[in-house]
N, C-alpha and C positions, 0 to 999 in steps of 0.2 A: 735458625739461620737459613741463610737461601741454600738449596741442592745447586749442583750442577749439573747441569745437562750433558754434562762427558762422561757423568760418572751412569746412566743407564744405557743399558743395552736398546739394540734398536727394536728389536723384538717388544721394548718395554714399552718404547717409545711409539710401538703404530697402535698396538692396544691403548695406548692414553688417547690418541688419536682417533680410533673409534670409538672407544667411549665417547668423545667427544662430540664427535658428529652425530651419533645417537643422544645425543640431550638435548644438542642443538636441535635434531630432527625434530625428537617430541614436544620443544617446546615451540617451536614453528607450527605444528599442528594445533597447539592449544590456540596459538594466536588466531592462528584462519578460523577456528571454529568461533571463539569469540567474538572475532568481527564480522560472523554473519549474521547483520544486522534480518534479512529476510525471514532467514531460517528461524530466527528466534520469535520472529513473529507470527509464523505459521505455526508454531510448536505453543505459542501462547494461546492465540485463537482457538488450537485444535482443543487442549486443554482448556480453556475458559471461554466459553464465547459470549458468554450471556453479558458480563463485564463490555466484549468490546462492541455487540451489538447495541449496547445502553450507552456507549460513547459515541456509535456512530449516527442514532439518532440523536442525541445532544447536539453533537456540529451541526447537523443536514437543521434541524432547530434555528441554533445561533444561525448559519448560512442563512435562513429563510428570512428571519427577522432584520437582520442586515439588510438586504438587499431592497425587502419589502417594506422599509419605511416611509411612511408618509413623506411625502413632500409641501411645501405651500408651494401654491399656485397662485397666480395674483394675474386677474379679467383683465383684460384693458378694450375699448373699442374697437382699438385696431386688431389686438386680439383676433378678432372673429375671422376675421383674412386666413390668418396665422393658424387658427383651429383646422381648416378645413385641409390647408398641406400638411401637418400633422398629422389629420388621421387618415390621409393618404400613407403619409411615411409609413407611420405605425401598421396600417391595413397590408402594406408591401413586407414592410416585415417580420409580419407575422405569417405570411404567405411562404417566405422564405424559410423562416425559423419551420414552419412545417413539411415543407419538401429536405430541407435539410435532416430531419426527425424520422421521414421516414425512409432517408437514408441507412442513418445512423443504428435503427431500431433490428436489424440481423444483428450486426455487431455488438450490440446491448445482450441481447438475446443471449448469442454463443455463451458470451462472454461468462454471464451469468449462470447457464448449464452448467459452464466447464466449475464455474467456482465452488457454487451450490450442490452439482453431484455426489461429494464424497460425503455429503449430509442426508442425503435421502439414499444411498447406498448403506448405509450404516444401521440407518434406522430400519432396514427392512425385514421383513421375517418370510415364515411362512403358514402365520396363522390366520384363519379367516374368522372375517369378521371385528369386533373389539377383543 
């Protein structure tokens, strides 16, 4: 049957009360650790990398072949007008895509340091030679 709650002391009742909160705390904790999606990812990588290194050239793969498919092209006389502002366009922005690039190329750079450091810190020694 149901108790009633007249019949404990208050004493009884703050201890149920922490308890309470202590379960609740811990399992709030469980929840954030679980949903960190990052975390789990850096913890996978660090343990397996070769798995995600082999996934990440498959996409950069797929990515290439995507992008890089053939098109048809279809001549026409007039065409020829049309070719020569094209490979203006093109020549322009390819001009562009390279000054943007070598913008871009510290912040590739850093970026890559920072990621890659804790790989070749790891691997180091202090043995010479093989």
């Amino acid at each position: 049957m149901a108790k009633k709650s007249g019949s404990k002391s208050a004493a009884e009742l703050r201890e149920q009360v922490a308890r309470s909160r202590e379960d609740v705390e811990r399992r709030l904790v469980r929840v954030r650790e679980e949903s960190d999606i990052p975390k789990k990812i850096r913890r996978s990588v660090r343990r397996e990398p070769v798995p995600w290194i082999v996934g990440a050239i498959a996409v950069g793969l797929l990515v290439t072949a995507v992008v890089t498919r053939r098109r048809k092209v279809y001549v026409t006389p007039r065409g020829i007008t049309k070719s020569k502002s094209s490979l203006l366009e093109a020549g322009f922005l390819l001009g562009v895509a390279r000054i943007l690039a070598g913008f871009a190329k510290p912040v590739v750079v850093s970026f890559l340091e920072k990621q890659l450091g804790s790989y070749t810190s790891r691997g180091s020694s202090d043995k010479k030679g093989f």
